[in-house]
C-alpha positions as CSV (number, residue, x, y, z in Angstrom):
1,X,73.9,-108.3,-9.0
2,X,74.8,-108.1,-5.3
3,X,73.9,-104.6,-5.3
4,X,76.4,-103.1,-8.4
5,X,74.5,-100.9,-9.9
6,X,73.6,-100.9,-13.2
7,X,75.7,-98.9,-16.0
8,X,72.5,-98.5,-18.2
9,X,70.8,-97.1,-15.9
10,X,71.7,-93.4,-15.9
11,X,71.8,-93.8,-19.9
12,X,71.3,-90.6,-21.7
13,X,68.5,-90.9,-24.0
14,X,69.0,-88.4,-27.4
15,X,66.2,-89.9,-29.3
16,X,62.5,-91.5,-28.3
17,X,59.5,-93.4,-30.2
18,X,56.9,-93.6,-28.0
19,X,54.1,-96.6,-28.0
20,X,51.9,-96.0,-30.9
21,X,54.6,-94.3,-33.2
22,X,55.5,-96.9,-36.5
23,X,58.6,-95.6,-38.5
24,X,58.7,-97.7,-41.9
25,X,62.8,-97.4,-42.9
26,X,66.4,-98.0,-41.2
27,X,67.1,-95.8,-38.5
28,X,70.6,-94.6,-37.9
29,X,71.2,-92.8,-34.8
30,X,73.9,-91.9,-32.1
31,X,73.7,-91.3,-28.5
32,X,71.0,-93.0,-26.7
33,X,67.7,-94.4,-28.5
34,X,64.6,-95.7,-26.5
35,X,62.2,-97.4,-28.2
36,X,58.4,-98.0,-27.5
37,X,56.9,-98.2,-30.5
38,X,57.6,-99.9,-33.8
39,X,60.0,-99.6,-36.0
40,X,60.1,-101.6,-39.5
41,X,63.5,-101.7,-40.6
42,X,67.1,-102.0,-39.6
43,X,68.2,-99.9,-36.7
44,X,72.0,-98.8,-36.6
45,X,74.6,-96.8,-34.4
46,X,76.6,-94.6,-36.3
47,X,80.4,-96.6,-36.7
48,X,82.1,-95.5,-34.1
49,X,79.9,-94.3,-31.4
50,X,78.8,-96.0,-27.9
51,X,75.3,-96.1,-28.5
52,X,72.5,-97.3,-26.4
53,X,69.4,-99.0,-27.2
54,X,66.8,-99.3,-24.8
55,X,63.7,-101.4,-26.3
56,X,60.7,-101.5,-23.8
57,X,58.6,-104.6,-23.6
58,X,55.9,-102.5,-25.8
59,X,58.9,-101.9,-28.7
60,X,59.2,-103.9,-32.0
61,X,61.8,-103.9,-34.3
62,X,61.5,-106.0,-37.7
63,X,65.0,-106.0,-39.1
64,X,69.1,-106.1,-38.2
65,X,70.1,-104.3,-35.3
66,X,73.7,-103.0,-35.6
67,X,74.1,-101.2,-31.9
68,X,76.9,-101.5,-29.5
69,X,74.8,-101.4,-26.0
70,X,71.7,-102.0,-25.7
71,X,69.3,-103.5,-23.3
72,X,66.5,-105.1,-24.9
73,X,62.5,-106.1,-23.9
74,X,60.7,-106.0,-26.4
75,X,60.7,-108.2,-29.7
76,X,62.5,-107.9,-32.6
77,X,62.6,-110.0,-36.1
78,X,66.0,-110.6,-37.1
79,X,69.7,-110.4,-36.4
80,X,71.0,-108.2,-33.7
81,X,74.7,-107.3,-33.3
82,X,76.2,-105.7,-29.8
83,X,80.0,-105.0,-30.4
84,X,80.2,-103.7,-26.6
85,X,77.4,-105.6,-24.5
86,X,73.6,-107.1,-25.0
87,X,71.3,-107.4,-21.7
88,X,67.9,-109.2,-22.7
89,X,65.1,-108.3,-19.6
90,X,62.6,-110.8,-18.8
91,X,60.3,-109.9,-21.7
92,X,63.0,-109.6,-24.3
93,X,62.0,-111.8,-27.5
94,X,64.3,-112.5,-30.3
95,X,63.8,-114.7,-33.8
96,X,67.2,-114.4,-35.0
97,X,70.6,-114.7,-34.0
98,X,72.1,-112.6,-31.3
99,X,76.3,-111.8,-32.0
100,X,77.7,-110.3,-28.6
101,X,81.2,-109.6,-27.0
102,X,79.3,-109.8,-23.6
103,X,76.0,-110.7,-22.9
104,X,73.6,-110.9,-19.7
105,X,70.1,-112.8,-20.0
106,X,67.3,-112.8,-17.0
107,X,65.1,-115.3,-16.6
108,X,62.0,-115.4,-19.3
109,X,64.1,-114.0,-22.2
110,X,63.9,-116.3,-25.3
111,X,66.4,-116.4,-28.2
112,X,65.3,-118.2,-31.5
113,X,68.3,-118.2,-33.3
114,X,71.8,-118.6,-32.2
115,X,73.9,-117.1,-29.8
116,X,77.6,-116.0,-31.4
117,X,80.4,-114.8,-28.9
118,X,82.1,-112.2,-30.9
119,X,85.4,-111.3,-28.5
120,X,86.4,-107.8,-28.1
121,X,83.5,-106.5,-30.5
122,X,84.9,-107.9,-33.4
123,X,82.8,-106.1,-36.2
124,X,79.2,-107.4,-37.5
125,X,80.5,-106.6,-41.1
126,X,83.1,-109.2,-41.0
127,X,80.4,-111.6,-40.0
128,X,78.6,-110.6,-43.0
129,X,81.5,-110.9,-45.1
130,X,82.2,-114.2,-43.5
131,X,78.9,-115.2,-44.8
132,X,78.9,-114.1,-48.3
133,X,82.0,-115.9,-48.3
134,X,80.8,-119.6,-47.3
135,X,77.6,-119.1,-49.0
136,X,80.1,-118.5,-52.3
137,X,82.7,-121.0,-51.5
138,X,79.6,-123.5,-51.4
139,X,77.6,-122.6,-54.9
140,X,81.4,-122.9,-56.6
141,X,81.5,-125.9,-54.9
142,X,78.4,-126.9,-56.6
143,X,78.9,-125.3,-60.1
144,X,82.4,-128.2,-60.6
């Protein structure tokens, strides 16, 4: 805004499925990934790594995204977990929750799910064990 430019925009892309490509399986990657086609499965950043995800408005992703930049336009089914920062473009579409130390939406982007302010990239696998834990706390509950 107000003329900054963009930090994503000279991102260095290592990997690329290009519109009509379908991978069936979790990808794990490092570096930069830009996705146009569809990909059936979780997508995840090596622990550790600045990874980028770049998902064009022709990209699909059906499963948990575990990647600490990204800038998203496309759709994807399911949770999605930036540790560093989550843009969501006009045509981004998301049915799932969205966890993110900082986030920037545009106009048009739609979130079905919740939107959870993790500060200072607080990891998406203590969410998950913060989970487990209330879904366990609740069936002992239930058991007495």
């Amino acid at each position: 805004m107000f003329g900054k430019k963009k930090a994503f925009s000279s991102a260095r892309i290592d990997t690329l499925v290009g519109q009509g490509t379908e991978i069936n399986g979790d990808l794990i990657f490092s570096g930069g990934l830009h996705v146009d086609g569809k990909i059936n499965g979780n997508v995840v950043a090596e622990q550790g790594s600045t990874a980028i995800l770049i998902l064009s408005e022709f990209g699909r992703i059906e499963g948990e995204v575990k990647v600490p930049n990204m800038v998203l336009n496309g759709e994807i089914i399911g949770d999605v977990y930036g540790s560093i920062r989550v843009e969501l473009a006009p045509k981004s579409r998301i049915k799932g929750s969205v966890y993110y130390n900082l986030i920037e939406m545009a106009i048009g982007a739609e979130v079905n799910g919740g939107l959870i302010h993790q500060p200072d990239g607080l990891q998406s696998q203590k969410v998950l064990e913060d989970k487990s834990q209330w879904s366990g706390d609740n069936e002992a509950a239930t058991e007495k």
